[in-house]
C-alpha positions in Angstrom: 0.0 0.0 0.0 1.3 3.8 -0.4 2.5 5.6 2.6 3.9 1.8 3.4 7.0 3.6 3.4 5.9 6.1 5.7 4.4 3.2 8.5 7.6 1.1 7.8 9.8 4.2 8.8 7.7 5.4 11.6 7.7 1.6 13.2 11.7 1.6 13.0 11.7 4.9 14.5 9.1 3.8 17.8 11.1 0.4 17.8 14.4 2.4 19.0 12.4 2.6 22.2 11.8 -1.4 22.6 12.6 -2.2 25.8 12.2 1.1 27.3 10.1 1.6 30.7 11.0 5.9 30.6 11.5 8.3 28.5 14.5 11.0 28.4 15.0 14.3 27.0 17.7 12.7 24.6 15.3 9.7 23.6 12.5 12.1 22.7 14.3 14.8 20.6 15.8 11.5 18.5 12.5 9.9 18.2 11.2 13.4 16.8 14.0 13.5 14.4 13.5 10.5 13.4 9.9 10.7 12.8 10.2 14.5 11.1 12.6 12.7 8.5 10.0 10.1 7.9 7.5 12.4 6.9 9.2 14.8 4.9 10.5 11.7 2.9 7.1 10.6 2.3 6.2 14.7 0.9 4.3 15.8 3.3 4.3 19.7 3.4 7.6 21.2 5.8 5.2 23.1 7.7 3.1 20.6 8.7 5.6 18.5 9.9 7.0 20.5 12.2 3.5 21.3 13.6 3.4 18.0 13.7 6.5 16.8 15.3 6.3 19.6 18.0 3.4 18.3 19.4 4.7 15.3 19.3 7.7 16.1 21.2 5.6 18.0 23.4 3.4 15.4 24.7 6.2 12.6 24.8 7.7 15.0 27.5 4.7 16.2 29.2 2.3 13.3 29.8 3.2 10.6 31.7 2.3 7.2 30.4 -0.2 4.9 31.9 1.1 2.4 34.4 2.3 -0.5 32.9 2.3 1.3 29.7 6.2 0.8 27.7 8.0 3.9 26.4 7.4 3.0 22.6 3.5 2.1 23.5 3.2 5.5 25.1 4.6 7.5 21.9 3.1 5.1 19.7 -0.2 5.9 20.9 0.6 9.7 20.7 1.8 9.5 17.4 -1.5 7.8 16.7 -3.4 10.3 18.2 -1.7 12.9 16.6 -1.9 11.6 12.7 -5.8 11.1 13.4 -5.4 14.6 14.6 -4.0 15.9 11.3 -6.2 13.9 8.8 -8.8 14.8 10.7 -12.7 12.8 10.5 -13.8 11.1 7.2 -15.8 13.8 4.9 -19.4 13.9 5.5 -21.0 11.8 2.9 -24.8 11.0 3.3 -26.3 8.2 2.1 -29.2 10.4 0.5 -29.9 12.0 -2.9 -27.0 14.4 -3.4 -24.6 15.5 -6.2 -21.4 15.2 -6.5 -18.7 16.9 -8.9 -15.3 15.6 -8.8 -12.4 17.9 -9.7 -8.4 17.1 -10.6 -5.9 17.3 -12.6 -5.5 14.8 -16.0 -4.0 11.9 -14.7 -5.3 11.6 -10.7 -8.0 8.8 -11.6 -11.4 10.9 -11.9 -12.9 9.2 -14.5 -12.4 5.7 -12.9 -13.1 7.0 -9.3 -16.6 8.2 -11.0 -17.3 5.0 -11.7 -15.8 3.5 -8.1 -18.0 6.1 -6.1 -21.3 4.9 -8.3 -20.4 1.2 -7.7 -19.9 2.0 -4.1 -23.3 3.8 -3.6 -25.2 0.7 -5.2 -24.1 -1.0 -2.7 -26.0 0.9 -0.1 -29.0 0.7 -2.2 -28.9 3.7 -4.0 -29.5 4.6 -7.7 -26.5 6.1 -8.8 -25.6 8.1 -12.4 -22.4 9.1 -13.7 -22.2 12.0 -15.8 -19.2 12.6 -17.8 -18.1 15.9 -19.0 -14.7 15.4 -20.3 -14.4 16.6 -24.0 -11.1 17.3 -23.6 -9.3 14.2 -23.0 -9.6 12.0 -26.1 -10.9 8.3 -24.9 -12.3 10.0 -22.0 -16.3 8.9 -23.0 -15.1 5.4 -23.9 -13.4 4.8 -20.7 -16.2 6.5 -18.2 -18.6 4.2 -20.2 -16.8 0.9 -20.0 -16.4 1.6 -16.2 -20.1 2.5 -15.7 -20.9 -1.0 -17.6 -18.8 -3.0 -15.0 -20.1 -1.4 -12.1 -24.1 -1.6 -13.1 -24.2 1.7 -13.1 -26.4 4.4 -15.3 -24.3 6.8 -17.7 -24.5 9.5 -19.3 -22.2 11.3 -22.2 -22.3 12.9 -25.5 -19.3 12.2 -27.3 -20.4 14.7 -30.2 -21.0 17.8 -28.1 -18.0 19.4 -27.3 -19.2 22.2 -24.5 -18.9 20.6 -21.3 -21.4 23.0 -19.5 -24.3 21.3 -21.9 -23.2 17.8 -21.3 -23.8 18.7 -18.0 -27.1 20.2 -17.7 -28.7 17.6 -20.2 -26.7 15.2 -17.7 -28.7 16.0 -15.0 -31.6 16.1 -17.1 -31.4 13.0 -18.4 -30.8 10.9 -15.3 -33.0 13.2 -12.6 -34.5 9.7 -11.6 -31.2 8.7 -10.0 -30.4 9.1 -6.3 -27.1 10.0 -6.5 -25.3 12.3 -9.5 -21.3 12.3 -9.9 -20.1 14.7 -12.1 -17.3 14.1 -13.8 -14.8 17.0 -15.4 -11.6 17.5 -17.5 -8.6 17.7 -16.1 -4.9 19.4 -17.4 -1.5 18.1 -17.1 -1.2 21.5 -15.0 -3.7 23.9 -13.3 -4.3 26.4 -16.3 -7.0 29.6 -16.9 -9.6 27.1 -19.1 -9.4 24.4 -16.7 -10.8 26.8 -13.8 -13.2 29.1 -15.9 -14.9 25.6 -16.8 -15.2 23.9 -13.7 -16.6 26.7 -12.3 -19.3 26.9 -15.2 -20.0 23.1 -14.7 -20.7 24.0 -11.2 -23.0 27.0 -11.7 -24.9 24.3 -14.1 -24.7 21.4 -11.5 -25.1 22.9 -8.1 -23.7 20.1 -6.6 -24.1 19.4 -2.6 -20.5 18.6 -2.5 -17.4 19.1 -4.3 -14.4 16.6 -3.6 -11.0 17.0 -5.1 -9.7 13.3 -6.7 -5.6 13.3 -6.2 -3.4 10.7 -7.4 -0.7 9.8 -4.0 2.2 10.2 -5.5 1.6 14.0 -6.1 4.0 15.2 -3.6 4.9 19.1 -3.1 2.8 20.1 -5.6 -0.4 19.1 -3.4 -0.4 22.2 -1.8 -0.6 24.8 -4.6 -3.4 22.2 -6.7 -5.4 22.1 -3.3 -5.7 25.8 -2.5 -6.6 26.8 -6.1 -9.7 24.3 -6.5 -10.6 25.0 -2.9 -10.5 29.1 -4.1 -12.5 28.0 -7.4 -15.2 25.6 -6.5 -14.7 25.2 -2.9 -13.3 21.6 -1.5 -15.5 19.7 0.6 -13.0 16.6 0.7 -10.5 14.5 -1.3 -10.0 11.1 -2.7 -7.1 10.0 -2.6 -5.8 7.3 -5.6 -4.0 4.8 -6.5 -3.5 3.6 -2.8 -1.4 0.5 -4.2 1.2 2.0 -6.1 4.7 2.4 -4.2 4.4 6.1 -4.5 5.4 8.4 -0.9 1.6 10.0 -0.4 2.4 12.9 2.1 1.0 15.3 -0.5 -2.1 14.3 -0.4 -2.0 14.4 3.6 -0.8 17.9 2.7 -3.7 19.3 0.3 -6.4 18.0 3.2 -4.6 20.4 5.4 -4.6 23.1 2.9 -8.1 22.7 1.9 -9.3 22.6 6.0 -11.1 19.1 4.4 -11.3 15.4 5.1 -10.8 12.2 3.1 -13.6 10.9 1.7 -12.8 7.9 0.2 -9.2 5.4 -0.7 -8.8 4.1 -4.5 -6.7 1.0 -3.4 -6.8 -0.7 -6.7 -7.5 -1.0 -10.7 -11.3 -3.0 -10.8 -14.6 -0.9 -9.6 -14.9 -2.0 -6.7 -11.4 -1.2 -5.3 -13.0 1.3 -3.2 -13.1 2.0 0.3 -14.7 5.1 2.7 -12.0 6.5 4.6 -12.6 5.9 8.1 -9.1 7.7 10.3 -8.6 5.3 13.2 -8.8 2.2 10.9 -6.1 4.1 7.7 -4.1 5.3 10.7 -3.4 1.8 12.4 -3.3 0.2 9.3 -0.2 2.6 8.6 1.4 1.8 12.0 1.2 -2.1 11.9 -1.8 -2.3 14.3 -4.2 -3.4 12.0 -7.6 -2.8 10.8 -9.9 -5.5 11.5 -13.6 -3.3 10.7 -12.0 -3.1 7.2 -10.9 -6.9 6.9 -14.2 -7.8 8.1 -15.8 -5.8 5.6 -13.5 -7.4 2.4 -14.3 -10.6 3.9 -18.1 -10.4 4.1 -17.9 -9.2 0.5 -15.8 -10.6 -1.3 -17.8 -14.4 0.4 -20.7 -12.9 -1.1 -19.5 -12.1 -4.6 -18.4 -15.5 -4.6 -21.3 -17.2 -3.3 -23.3 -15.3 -6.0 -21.4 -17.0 -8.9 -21.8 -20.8 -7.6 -25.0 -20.8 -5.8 -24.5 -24.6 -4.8 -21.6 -22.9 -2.7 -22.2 -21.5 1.2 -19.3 -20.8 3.1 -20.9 -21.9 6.3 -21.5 -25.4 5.4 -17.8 -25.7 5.9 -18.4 -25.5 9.4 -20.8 -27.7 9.7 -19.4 -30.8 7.6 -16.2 -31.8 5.9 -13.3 -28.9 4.4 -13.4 -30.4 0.4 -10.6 -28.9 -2.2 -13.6 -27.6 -3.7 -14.2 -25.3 -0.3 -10.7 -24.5 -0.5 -10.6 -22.9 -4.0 -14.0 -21.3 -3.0 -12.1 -19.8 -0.1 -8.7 -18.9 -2.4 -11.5 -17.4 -5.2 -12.7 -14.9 -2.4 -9.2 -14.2 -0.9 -8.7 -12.8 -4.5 -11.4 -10.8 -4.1 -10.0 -9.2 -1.0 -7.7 -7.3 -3.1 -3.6 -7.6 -2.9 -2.6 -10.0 -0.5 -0.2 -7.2 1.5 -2.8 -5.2 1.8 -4.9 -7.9 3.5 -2.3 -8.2 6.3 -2.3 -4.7 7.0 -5.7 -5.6 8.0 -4.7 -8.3 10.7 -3.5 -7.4 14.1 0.1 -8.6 13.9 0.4 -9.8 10.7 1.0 -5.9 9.4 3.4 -3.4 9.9 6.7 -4.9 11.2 5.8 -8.8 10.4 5.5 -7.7 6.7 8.4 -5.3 6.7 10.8 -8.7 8.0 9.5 -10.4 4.9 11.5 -10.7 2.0 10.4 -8.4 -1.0 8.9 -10.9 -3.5 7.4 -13.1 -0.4 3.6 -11.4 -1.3 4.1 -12.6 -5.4 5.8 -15.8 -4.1 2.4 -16.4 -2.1 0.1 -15.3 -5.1 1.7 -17.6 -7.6 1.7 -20.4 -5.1 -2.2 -19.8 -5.5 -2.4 -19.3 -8.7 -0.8 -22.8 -8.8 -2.5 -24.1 -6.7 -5.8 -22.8 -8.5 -4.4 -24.5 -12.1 -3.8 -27.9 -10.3 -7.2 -28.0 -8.4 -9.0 -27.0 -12.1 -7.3 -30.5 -13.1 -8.6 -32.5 -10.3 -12.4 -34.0 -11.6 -15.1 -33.7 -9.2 -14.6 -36.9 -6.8 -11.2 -35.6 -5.9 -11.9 -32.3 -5.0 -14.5 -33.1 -2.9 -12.4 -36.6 -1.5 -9.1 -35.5 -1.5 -8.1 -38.6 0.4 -8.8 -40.5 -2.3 -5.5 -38.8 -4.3 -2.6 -41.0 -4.0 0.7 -41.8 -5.9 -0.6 -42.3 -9.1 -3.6 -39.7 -9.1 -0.5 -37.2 -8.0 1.4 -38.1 -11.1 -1.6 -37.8 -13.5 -2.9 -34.5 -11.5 0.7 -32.6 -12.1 0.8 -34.0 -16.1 -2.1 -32.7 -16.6 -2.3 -29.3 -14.8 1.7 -28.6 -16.2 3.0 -28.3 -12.8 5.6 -31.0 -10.7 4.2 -33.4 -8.1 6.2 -32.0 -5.1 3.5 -28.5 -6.2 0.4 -30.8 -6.1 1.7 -32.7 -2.8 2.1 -28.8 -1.0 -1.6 -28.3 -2.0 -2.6 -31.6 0.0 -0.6 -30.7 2.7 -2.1 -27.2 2.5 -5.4 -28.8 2.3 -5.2 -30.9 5.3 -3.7 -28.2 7.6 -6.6 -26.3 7.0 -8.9 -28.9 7.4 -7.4 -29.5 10.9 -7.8 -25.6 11.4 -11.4 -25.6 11.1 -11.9 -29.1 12.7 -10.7 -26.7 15.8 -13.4 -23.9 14.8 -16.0 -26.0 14.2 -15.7 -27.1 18.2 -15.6 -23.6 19.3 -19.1 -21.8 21.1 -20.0 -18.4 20.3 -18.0 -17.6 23.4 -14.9 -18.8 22.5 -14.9 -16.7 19.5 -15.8 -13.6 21.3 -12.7 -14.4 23.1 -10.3 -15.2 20.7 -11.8 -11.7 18.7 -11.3 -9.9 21.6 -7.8 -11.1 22.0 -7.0 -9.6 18.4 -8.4 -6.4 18.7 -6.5 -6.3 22.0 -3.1 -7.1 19.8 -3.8 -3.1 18.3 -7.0 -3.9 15.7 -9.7 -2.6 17.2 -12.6 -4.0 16.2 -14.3 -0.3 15.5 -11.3 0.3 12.8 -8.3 1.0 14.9 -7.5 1.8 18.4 -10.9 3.2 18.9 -10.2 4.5 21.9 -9.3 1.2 23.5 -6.6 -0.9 21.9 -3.4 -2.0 23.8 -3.0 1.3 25.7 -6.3 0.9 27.9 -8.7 3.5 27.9 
């Protein structure tokens, strides 16, 4: 995920302090150096930072930490504290007829966060449209429509007309039955005179509710200058921030919601329409820190089940815990893991398994792991029926046949098995578990820095 190189520098900073019951004068002004280079790596605004940093440093000195509470723990939790601070609470976004113009420069994702946004609002069952404006951009109709098609969504565009401001107002007209309207505009390679002078006409047209500001993360310094002259323009009522699984820094785009006195409204974290999420602070912020984020996880999970349930209706997940674990339940389960988006971004989810766990891991371990499922996928797609749902039925000679015919070597399909049974015994443990033993073993994780409500919450491992 971006900013990953922000959390992975922050947690080497805070780990200095491992082992640490009190905190010095000496151990604080490193820890603030340390975390001051961090951020200005990652672009965010000089300013800022030291704002930042000096309360930072202030606190560390000032409060004394909970008893029991280690020295890292204690700054941890301020440094916590202090990023939710900056971002600030997720932009107000009702779910109620509203519209919505999205403004940015040529190249920060509009057009496909258009179509994200729609998708997303269908989900809370709401009609949305997406309107696209775009004459300038050539391919610009094409794409907005192809997007619109994946994510069910209505569309409207005019690929003859070139004046924006009509495409617009017919927009509007055309799909007044929807719920929701997201406006889509041209963007420059730079902030230029037309640019300006026509967003501002396709808002007089529009009059939207709400006017967020779409920024690709990697946009570094140049956050700032972007952000104040679309928040002088249109006025910014938030910004979505793209392209969340790119290696690029992200601090800008921490930046322009400072400059634009805004909020985040929602994360682009990948390239399909539903690689969308609402920003919610605690959860992004803990993610970022390696505490996890287990309201998010929860969230993927519960989806991505259902998308997959939907395409193989013979399929429910919660028969596995009820009867036997079949290959056929475990490519189920590796088809919705997919779902779920990239694998590293799923352990920034889990309590643990985030953060510093991942940064130990060697670079290519996350593709290592995909293309042991892709394998893994390939050999199961050459198994026939009776084997996938009797694996113990596969023995020498099946194993020989089986990697023949799926084009992968018998030590490959003998992993699988072992996979396969190691799960099984997983869920054999689950299945003799009562509702109270899960509550417990939940409660352990979010104790572990998840947070059940998206991050600390409040609670986490510092107490209240």
């Amino acid at each position: 995920m971006v900013l990953d190189n922000l959390g992975s520098s922050l947690r080497s900073s805070l780990d200095k302090l491992q082992g640490k019951s009190r905190l010095d004068e000496d151990d604080v002004e490193e820890i603030v150096r340390e975390i001051q280079r961090s951020l200005l790596s990652a672009d965010v605004d000089v300013s800022l930072v030291m704002d930042l940093s000096s309360s930072i440093e202030e606190r560390a000195l000032n409060e004394q930490p909970p008893g029991g509470t280690s020295a890292r723990d204690h700054v941890l939790k301020i440094v916590y504290e202090e990023l939710v601070g900056l971002i600030g609470e997720s932009t107000d976004i009702p779910l109620e007829p509203q519209t919505i113009l999205l403004a940015g420069l040529q190249g920060s994702g509009k057009t496909t966060t258009a179509a994200k946004m729609a998708w997303w609002f269908s989900t809370k069952g709401l009609r949305p449209a997406v309107i696209q404006t775009d004459t300038f951009r050539p391919g610009a109709y094409d794409q907005a429509k192809q997007m619109c098609e994946r994510a069910e969504v209505e569309f409207y565009g005019d690929p003859d007309e070139e004046d924006p401001v009509k495409i617009a107002r017919e927009g509007m007209e055309a799909t007044e039955s929807a719920d929701i309207h997201i406006v889509d505009t041209a963007g420059r390679h730079a902030l230029e005179d037309a640019l300006i002078a026509e967003i501002e006409e396709i808002e007089r047209a529009v009059d939207p509710d709400r006017s967020l500001l779409v920024l690709d993360a990697a946009i570094g310094q140049g956050a700032k200058d972007q952000a104040r002259q679309f928040d002088d323009s249109i006025g910014i009522d938030g910004v979505v921030i793209t392209k969340l699984d790119g290696t690029a820094k992200g601090g800008g785009a921490l930046t322009a919601v400072n400059e634009t006195d805004s909020s985040i409204g929602f994360l682009g974290t990948g390239e399909t329409v539903q690689d969308i999420e609402r920003f919610e602070p605690n959860g992004f912020i803990s993610r970022l820190l390696g505490m996890g984020d287990l309201k998010q996880l929860s969230e993927r999970v519960e989806r991505a089940m259902q998308e997959t349930q939907d395409e193989d209706d013979d399929w429910d997940p919660e028969d596995i815990m009820k009867g036997s674990f079949t290959l056929k339940d475990m490519q189920k389960q590796m088809e919705a893991m997919n779902r779920m988006g990239p694998l590293d971004q799923v352990l920034d989810m889990i309590p643990g398994l985030g953060g510093g766990f991942k940064d130990q891991l060697p670079d290519d371990a996350m593709d290592v792991t995909q293309d042991r499922m892709r394998a893994f996928d390939v050999i199961m797609d050459s198994m026939t029926e009776n084997e996938l749902e009797n694996p113990r039925t596969v023995g020498a000679s099946r194993v020989r046949r089986i990697a023949r015919g799926s084009g992968k070597d018998e030590e490959t399909v003998q992993q699988l098995l072992e996979q396969h049974k190691m799960m099984e015994q997983t869920i054999k443990q689950f299945q003799g578990m009562g509702d109270g033993d899960m509550q417990r073993m939940m409660k352990k994780l979010q104790n572990q820095g998840g947070g059940g409500g998206g991050g600390l919450g409040g609670m986490g491992p510092f107490g209240d």
